[in-house]
N, C-alpha and C positions, 0 to 999 in steps of 0.2 A: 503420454501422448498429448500434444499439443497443437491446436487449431490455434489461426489469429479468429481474433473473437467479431468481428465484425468485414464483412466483404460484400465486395459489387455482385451480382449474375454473371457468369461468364467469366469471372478474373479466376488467373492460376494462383493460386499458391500452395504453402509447405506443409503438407503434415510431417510433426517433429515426433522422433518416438526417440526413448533414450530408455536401455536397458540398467536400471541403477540398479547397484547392489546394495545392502541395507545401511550400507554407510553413507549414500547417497552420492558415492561415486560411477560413472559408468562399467558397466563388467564387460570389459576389453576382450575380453576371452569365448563374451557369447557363440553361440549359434545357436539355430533354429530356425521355424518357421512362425509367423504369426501369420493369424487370419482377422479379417481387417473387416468387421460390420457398420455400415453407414446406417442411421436412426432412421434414415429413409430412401427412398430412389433419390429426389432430389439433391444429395452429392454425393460425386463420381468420385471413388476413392481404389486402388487397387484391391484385390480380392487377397490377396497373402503377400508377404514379406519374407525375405528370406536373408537372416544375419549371419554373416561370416566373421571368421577375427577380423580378416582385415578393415570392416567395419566398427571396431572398436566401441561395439555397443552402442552406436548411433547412428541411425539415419532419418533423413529427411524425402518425402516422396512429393508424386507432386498430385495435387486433385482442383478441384470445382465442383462450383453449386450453380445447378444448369437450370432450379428454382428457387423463389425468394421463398423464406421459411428460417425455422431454426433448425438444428442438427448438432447430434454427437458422434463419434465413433466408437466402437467396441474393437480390445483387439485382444484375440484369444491364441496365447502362445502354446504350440503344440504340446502335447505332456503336462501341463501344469491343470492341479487339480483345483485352483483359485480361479473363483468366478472373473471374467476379463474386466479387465478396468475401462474405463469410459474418460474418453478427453472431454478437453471443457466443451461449453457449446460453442457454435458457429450460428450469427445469425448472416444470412443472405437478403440483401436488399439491392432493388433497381438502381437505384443512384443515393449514395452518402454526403454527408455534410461534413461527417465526422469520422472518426475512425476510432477503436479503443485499444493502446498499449497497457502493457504491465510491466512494472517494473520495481525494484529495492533501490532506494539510496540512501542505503542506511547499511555499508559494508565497513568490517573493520578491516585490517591487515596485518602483517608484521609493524607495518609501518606506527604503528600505534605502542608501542610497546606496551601491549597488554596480551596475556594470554599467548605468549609466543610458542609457547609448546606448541600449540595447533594452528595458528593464525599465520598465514600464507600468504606469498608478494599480491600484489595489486593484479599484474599481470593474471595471475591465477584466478583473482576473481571475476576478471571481466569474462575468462574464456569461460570459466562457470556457469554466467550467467549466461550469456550469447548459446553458446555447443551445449549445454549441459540441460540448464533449467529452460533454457529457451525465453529469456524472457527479452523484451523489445530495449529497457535502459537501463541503466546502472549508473551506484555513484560510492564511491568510496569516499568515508566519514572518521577519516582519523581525529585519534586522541592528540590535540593539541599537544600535551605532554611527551608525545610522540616524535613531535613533526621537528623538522630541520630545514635550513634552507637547498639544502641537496635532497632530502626527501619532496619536500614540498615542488621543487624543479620536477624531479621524476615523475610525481603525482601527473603533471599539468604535460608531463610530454607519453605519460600510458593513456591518461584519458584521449588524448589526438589520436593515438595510436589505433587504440580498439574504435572511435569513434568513425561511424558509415554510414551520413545520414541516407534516410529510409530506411536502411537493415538496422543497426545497432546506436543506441545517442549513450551519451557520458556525460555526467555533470559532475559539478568541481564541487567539492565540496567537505569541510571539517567540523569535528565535534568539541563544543568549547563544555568545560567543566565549571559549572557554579556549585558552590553551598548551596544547602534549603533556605539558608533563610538570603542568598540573591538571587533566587529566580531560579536554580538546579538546572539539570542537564538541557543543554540544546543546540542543535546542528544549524548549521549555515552556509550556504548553497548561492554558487554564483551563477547568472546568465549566461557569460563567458566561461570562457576556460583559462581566466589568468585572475587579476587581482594576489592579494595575498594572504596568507593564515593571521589570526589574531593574536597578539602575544605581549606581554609585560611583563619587563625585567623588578620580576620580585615572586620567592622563595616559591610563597603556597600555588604560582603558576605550574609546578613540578608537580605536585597531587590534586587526589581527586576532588578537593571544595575548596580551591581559590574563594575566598573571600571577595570577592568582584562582582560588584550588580550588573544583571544584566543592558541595564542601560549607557554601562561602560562600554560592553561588549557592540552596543547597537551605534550609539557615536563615535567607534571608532572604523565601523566598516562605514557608516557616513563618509567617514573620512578618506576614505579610499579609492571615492566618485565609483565604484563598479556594482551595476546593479544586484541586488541580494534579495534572499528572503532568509528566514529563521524560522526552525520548526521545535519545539520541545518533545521530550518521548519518557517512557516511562514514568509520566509526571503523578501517578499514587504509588508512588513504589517507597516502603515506609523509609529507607534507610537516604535516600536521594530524591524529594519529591518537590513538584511547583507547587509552591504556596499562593493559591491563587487569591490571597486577602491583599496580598504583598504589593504596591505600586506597578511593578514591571509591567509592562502592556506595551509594544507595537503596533497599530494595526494595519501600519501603512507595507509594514516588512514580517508579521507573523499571521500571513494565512489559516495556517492550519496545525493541527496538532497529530503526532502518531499518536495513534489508537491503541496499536498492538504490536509488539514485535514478540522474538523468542524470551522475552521476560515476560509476558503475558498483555492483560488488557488494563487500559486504563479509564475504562467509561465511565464507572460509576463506582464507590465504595462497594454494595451489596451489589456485584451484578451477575454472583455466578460465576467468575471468571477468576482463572489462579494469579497470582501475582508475584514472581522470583522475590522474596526477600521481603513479602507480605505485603499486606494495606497501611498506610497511614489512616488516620482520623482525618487528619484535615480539609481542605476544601483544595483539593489536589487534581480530579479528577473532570473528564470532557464536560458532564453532567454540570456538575459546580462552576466550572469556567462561561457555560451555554445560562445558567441563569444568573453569573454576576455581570454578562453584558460584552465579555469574548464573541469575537468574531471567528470563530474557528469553523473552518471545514477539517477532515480527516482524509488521513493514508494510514496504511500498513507499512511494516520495513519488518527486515529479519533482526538488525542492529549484530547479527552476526559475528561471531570472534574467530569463528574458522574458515571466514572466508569464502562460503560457496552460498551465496544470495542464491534465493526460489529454490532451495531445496526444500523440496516434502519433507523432511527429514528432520527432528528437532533432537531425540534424544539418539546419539551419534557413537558408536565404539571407535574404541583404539588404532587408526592415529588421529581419527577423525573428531574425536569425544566432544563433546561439549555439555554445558550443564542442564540440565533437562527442566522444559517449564510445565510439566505436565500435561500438553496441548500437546495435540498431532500436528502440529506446523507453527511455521513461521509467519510474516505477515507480509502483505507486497502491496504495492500500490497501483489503484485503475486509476489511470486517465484517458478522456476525451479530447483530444487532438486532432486537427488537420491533418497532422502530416508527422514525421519519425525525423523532427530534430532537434537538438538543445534549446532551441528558442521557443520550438509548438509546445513544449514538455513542460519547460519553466513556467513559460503563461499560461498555460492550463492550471498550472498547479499553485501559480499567484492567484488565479479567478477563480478558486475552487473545484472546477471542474473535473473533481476524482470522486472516487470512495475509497474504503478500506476493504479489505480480507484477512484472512488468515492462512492463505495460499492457495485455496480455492479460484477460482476466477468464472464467476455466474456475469452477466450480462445484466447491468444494476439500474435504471434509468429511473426518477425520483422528481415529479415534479408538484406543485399546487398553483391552482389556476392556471397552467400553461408556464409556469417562470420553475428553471430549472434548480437542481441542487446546487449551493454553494451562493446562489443568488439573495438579493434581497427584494421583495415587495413594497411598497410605499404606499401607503392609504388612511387618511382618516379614521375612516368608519368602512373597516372591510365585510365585506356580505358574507352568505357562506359558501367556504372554501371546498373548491374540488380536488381533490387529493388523489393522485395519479401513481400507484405502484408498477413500475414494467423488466418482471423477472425473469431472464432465462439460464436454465439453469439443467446438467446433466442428472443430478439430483435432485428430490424433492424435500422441501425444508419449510420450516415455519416464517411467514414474515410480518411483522409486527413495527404498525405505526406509531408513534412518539411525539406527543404533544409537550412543549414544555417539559421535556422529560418522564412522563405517564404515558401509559399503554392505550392507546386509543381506540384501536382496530388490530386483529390478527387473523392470517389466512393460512390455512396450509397450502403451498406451490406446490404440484406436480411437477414432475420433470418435464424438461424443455418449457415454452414460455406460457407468463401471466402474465395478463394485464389485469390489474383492482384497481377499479375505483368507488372513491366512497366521498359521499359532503359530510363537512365540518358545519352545525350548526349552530355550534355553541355561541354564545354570546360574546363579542369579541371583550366586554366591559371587565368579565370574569376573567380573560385572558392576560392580559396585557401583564407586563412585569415593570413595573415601574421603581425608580430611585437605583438602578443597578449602579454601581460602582464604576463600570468600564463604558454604559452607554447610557445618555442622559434620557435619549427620546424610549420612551414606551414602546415596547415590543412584545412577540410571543414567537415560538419555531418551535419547526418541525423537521423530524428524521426518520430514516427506514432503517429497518432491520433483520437481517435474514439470520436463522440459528438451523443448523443442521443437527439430526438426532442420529439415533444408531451406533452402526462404526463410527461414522460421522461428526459424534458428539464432541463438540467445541471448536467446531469451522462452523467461522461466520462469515458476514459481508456490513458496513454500517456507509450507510450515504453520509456525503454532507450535508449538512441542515440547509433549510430553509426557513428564511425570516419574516415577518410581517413586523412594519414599523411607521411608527405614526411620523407624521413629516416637521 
């Protein structure tokens, strides 16, 4: 069940409900009834539901929040002895500034020639993502080794196809293949929906560690005048990892870095978190990037091989299989947007203005002093800092502030929302990280962190940081 996560008083919109089966396809075949519990009076949601085949396992109904507040739904399907699950929350507010999408752009396809047993046309993923997971954008990320000038064409005329802005946005977007030792995996994502794929006529372009620095990579979409960014992913992953000692750096075109996909997490060496195909040693991870002087915000992606972005769903049966990372989901990305189109979505995501999950989607908001996630600070001599956590959330979870990468502050969230605030008094002198490799001026940052326990255990949420930096 799925709410948009942010709404005016008074506005209609969709509750999305989709009966998956455990493969995390729709079960076409349902019927029944559900009954449909709002967290409170303040939204007006139907009292039962009632699925037919010819609804093929989905429907969308229509409700409002007739008070500002936050809210979930419960929906208890007739005869099932499982406790009813609960949609994300919904917060209701007088008048927005903003609004919050979710989205993967981080899908593979056939088109990729990787894992074609299970990996499914393009088309299939957008309708996935849209009818299925419900989620607001999508972008499919083929494997270079992949692509063709016919593939590549088709890419850029499915993306127009599924794309509606306000309902549905598509970004263009490919996955380039480095070695560890130039820079390892990273996606590249255009503003528009043309420019072209990256490519060099020579051998090791056909497998997976092209010998190519990524600085090749970045001078050549230079050259192409169409606006871009580059994001890297699974960068501790021991067998394909970013060596963040290594020259490469952007920062004018590498925002941010995936956190998490169905290979797992990449925040920190020791962080708890499983990793497809292990840890590296190295200095690979969000952690080690955030104190050599990386400008990194974070997303989630699924990075997907079967094709069906924002599935719950990670470890997948036959025909749907895929390789299990130990985690109950996948990873998807929040952004803070105006508005549902290719252009609100890219710039968001150029100005950091998202966070991560792991498919969950809690209502994340992360500020100090008033300047939001993803932002930077500018001050000499900063006094001390107000630190603003604002969580809402269908579940209750731990959340835990991050100074320089150390645990600062931790609270346990009850369900639906927190606001914590807490000052920073520490001495900014003790702070600051000085001589970093990627940024010359003295700094120190902060990030939030949500961990869910229980069933729950290993759905998270990770803000972008925030920075303080002397001028």
């Amino acid at each position: 069940m799925t709410l948009p996560s942010l709404v005016e008083v008074g506005e209609e919109f969709d509750l999305k409900i989709t009966m998956a089966e455990v493969s995390g396809m729709p079960d076409e075949a349902f019927r029944g009834r559900v009954q449909l519990v709002s967290s409170a009076s303040g939204l007006e949601v139907p009292d039962r539901l009632e699925f037919e085949p010819s609804d093929r396992g989905r429907i969308a109904v229509r409700a409002k929040a007739t008070e500002p507040g936050d809210y979930y739904v419960e929906g208890n399907v007739d005869g099932s002895p499982s406790k009813p699950p609960r949609s994300n929350p919904l917060r209701a507010e007088e008048r927005l500034t903003n609004r919050l999408f979710w989205g993967d752009i981080h899908v593979h396809t056939v088109f990729s020639n990787c894992h074609a047993d299970y990996a499914k046309h393009p088309s299939f993923g957008y309708w996935y993502a849209r009818d299925v997971a419900h989620l607001d954008f999508a972008g499919s990320a083929d494997h270079l080794r992949g692509l063709s000038a016919e593939r590549w064409r088709r890419t850029k005329e499915i993306n127009d196809e599924y794309y509606e802005p306000g309902k549905f946005a598509t970004i263009l977007g490919f996955e380039s293949s480095h070695s560890k030792d130039h820079g390892g995996d990273i996606n590249a994502y255009f503003l528009e929906n043309s420019g072209n794929y990256f490519w060099l006529d020579r051998e090791d372009m056909k497998t997976i560690n092209p010998k190519v620095g990524l600085d090749v990579l970045w001078t050549w979409l230079d050259g192409q005048g169409k606006e871009y960014m580059t994001i890297p992913h699974h960068t501790g992953r021991a067998g394909k990892y970013r060596n963040f000692d290594l020259p490469y750096y952007n920062p004018d075109r590498e925002p941010l870095l995936e956190i998490y996909s169905m290979w797992g997490s990449s925040e920190a060496r020791h962080d708890g978190y499983f990793l497809q195909g292990g840890k590296t040693d190295n200095h690979a991870y969000l952690q080690d990037a955030l104190r050599l002087g990386y400008r990194y915000g974070v997303i989630g992606s699924s990075d997907t091989h079967h094709t069906m972005p924002g599935t719950p769903c990670s470890i997948l049966p036959t025909p749907y299989h895929h390789p299990a990372n130990k985690m109950a989901a996948q990873g998807l990305a929040a952004v803070y947007a105006k508005e549902l189109t290719r252009e609100a979505i890219f710039h968001s995501l150029m100005d950091r203005n998202c966070y991560a999950t792991t498919s969950t989607r809690p209502i994340l908001q992360f500020h100090v002093n008033g300047t939001r996630m993803g932002e930077t600070i500018v001050s000499d001599r900063p006094g001390p800092r107000q630190i603003q956590v604002d969580l809402t959330t269908s579940y209750s979870c731990e959340v835990q502030i991050l100074r320089n990468n150390e645990v600062i502050d931790t609270i346990n969230a009850p369900e639906l929302r927190t606001v914590h605030q807490v000052t920073d008094e520490a001495d900014p002198d003790a702070l600051w990280i000085r001589g970093s490799p990627k940024n010359p001026r003295p700094f120190f940052q902060y990030y939030a962190r949500a961990k869910y326990g229980g069933t729950l255990a290993g759905v998270s949420a990770w803000s972008s940081p925030i920075w303080i930096e002397k001028p």
